[in-house]
C-alpha positions in Angstrom: 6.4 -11.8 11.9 7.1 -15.8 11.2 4.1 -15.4 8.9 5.2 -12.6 7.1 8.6 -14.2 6.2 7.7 -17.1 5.0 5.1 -15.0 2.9 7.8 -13.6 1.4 9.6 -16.9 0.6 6.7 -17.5 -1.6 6.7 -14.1 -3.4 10.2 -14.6 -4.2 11.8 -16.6 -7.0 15.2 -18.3 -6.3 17.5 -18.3 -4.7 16.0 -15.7 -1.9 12.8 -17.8 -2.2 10.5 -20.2 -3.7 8.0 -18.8 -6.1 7.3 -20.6 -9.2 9.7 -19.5 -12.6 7.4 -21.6 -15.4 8.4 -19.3 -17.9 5.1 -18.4 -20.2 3.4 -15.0 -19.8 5.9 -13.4 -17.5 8.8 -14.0 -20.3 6.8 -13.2 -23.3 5.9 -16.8 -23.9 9.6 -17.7 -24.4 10.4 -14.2 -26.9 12.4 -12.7 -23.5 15.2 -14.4 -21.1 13.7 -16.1 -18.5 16.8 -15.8 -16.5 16.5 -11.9 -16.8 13.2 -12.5 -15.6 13.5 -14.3 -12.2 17.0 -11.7 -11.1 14.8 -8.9 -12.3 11.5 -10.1 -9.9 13.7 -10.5 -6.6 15.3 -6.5 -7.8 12.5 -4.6 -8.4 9.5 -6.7 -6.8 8.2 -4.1 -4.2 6.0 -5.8 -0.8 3.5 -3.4 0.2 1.6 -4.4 3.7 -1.4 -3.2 4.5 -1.6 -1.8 8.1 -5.3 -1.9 8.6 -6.0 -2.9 12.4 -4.8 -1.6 15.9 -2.5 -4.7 16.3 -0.8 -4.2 12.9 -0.1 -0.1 14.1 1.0 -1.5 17.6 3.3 -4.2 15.4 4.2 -1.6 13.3 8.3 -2.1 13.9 8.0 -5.4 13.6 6.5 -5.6 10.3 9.0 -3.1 9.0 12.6 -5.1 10.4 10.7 -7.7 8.1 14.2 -8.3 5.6 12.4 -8.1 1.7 9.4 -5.5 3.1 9.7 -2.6 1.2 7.0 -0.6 2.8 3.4 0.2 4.5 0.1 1.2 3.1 -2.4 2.4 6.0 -5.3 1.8 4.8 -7.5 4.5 6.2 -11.2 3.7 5.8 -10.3 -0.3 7.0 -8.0 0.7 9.8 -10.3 3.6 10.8 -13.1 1.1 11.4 -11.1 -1.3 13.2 -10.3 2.0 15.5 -13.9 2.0 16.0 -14.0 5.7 14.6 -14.7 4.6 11.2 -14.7 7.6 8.6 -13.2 9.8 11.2 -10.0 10.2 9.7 -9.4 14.0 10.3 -9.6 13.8 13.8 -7.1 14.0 16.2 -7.0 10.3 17.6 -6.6 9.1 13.9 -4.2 11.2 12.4 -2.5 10.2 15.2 -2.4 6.5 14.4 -1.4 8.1 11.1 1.5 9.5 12.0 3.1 6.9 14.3 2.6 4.9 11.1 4.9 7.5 8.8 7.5 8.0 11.8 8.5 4.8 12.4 8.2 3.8 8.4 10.4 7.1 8.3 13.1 5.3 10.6 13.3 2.1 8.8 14.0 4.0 5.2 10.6 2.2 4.0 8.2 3.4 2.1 5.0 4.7 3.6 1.3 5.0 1.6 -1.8 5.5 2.2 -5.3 6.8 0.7 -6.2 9.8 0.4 -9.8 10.9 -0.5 -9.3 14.5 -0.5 -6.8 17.0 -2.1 -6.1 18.3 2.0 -5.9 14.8 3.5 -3.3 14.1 1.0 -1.4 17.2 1.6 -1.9 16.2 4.9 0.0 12.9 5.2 2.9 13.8 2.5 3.6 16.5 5.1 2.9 13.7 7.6 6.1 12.0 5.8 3.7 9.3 3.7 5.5 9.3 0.6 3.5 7.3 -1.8 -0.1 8.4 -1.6 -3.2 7.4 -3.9 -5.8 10.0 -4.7 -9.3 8.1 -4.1 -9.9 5.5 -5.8 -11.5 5.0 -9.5 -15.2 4.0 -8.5 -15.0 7.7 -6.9 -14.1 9.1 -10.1 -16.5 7.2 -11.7 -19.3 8.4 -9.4 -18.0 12.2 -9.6 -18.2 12.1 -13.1 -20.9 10.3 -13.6 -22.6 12.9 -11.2 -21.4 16.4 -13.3 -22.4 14.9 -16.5 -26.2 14.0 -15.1 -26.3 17.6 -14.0 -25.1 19.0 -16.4 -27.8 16.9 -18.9 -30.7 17.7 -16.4 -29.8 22.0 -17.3 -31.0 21.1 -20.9 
């Protein structure tokens, strides 16, 4: 967890930490306040970690006491692989994983995401308690439509 602090040191601008305030693009090259800026980062800037491997699931507590960690994202296609089932995410073993993942996000009032690359997986974790979720991913979409409009050509 010493790594994770002093990661977010350096995601942070002062005073909480020590992330660079050269005001150019983030201020609007000088047209917006840079002071508005830096208060505004350390407000609203959200820290999202990944939980991809057994250890970080085992860890899990730890990572979310983490002061400044605003939630989890479970990756499930990494962390399903590093469970040695990978793919397998609708069995038992996994969804387990799962939702020791959303309980304990649930205890620490954190946020708790994952993927989801079905319409029933996401259903799924939200009623699991996972309250961010994203629906595949845009190189899915891309293939799915890609996919209907080369069938639908191949009919003419």
């Amino acid at each position: 967890m010493k790594r994770l602090g002093k990661l977010l040191k350096l995601l942070s601008t002062l005073p909480q930490g020590i992330r660079g305030v050269g005001p150019r693009r983030c201020v609007g090259y000088g047209f917006e306040d840079p002071a508005t800026y830096i208060s505004d980062w350390n407000r609203y800037a959200m820290v999202i970690v990944q939980v991809e491997t057994r250890r970080a699931v085992d860890n899990i507590e730890g990572v979310l006491s983490v002061d400044g960690v605003t939630g989890v994202f479970a990756g499930s296609s990494d962390l399903s692989a590093n469970l040695g089932m990978y793919g397998k995410i609708n069995t038992p073993e996994f969804e387990e994983r799962l939702k020791i993942i959303a309980e304990k996000t649930r205890k620490f009032k954190k946020m708790a995401g994952t993927m989801a690359h079905t319409v029933d997986f996401a259903i799924k974790a939200w009623k699991m308690g996972y309250n961010f979720i994203a629906l595949k991913h845009d190189t899915k979409y891309l293939i799915e439509g890609a996919r209907r409009y080369l069938e639908h050509f191949r009919k003419v």
